[in-house]
N, C-alpha and C positions, 0 to 999 in steps of 0.2 A: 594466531597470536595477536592478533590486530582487531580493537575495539572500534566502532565506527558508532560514532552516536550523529544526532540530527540536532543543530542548535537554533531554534527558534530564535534566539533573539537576536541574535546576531546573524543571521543569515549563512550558515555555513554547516558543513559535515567536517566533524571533527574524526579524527585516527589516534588511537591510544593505543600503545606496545606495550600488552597487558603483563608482560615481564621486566621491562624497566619502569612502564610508569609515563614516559615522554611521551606528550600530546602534541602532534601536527596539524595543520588544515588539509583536510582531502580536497574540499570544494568549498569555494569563498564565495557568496554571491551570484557570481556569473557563470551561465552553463558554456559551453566553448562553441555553440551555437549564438552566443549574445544572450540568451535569455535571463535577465537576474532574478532569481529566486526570494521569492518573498513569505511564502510563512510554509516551509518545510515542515508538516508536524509527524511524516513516519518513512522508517525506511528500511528495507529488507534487504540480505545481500546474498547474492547468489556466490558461492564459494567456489561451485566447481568450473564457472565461468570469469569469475573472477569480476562481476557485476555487482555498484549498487544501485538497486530500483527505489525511488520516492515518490511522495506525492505532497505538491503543495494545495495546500489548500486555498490562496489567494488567486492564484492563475489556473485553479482549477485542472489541473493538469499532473499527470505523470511522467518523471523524468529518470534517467539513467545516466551513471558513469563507471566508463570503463575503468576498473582499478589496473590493468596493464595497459594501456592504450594513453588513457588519460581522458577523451574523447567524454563530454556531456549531452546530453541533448533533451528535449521534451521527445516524448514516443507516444504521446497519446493524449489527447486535447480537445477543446472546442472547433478546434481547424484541424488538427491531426487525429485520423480516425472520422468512425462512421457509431451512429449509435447511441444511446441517450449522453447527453453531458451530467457531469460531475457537476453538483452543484456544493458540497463540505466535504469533500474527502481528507475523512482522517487518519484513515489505517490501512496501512497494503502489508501482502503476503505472495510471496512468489514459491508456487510449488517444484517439487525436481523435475515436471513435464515442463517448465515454462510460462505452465499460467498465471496471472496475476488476478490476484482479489483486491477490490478497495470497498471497505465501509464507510457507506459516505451519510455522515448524521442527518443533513435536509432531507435527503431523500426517503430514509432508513429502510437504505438497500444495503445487499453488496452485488457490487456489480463485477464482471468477470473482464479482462482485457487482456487483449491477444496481442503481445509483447512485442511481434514481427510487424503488423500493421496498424495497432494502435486502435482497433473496433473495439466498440462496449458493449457488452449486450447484460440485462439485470439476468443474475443469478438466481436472487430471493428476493421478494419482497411482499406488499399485503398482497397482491395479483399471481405471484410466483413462489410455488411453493406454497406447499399446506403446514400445516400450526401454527403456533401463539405467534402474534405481529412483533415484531421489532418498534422502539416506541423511541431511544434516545441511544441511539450506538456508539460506540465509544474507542472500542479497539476491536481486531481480531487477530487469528492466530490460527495458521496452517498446522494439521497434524503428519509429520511426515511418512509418506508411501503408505498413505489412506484419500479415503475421497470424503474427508472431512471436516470441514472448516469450526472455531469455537470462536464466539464475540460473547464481547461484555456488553450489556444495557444498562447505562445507569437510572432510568428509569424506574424498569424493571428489576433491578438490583437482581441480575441473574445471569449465568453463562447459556448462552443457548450454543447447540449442534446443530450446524448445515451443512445438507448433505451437496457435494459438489455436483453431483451428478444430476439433481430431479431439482435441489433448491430447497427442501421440506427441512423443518424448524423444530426441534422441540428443545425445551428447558432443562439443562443439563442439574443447574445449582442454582439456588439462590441464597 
């Protein structure tokens, strides 16, 4: 019943009760680690933990807040974790194993990170995974209780399929 949007310009994750309408701040700024957040552009929420996971893109980095706890923190960074760095992550997706996806447009990867220690390791990219290359990525989007991820490329003006498993790419739409 609860909307949770990501505000870029204001720095903060909003909460809307999609049945009255009333708009809260879930998270202002600051993660309860000290970290402030600076250009939030996605966020995914885990419901049956009661988790939201994001990534900024400024601090390059992936963070979480506890929706019952309260508790924020980065989980996965240039210092946190092992693994290539994020260098524009724009889009995360967390599946019901706990994996997290981020498409990150400089790289034009998606890279996979392991939620418990924060390691990256690339999914797909030109090197990983076979078919047509990723060129300007945009967003993505988990298909639930499948091993299959769908991103947009506004380059490409197309939805491409990657497969979670091997990383292979092909052109869904264009």
């Amino acid at each position: 019943e609860q909307l949770y949007v990501s505000d870029i310009y204001h720095d903060k994750i909003q909460k809307t009760n999609s049945y009255t309408g009333k708009t809260t701040r879930a998270l202002h700024k600051e993660l309860s680690d000290g970290t402030h957040i600076k250009k939030s552009l996605s966020i995914d929420i885990d419901t049956v933990n009661r988790v939201v996971y994001g990534v900024d893109q400024t601090l390059k980095a992936i963070y979480l807040q506890n929706l019952t706890s309260g508790i924020s923190k980065i989980i996965s960074s240039s210092t946190i974790g092992s693994g290539i760095n994020l260098e524009s992550p724009i889009s995360i997706q967390v599946d019901e194993n706990q994996n997290a996806y981020i498409a990150d447009s400089k790289l034009n990867a998606i890279i996979h990170v392991n939620l418990t220690n924060g390691n990256r390791t690339v999914l797909s990219n030109q090197t990983i995974g076979s078919g047509p290359m990723f060129k300007e990525l945009s967003s993505i989007s988990h298909e639930k209780n499948s091993q299959m991820l769908y991103a947009i490329d506004k380059t490409e003006r197309a939805v491409f399929s990657i497969n979670t498993i091997n990383g292979d790419r092909s052109i869904r739409s264009r």
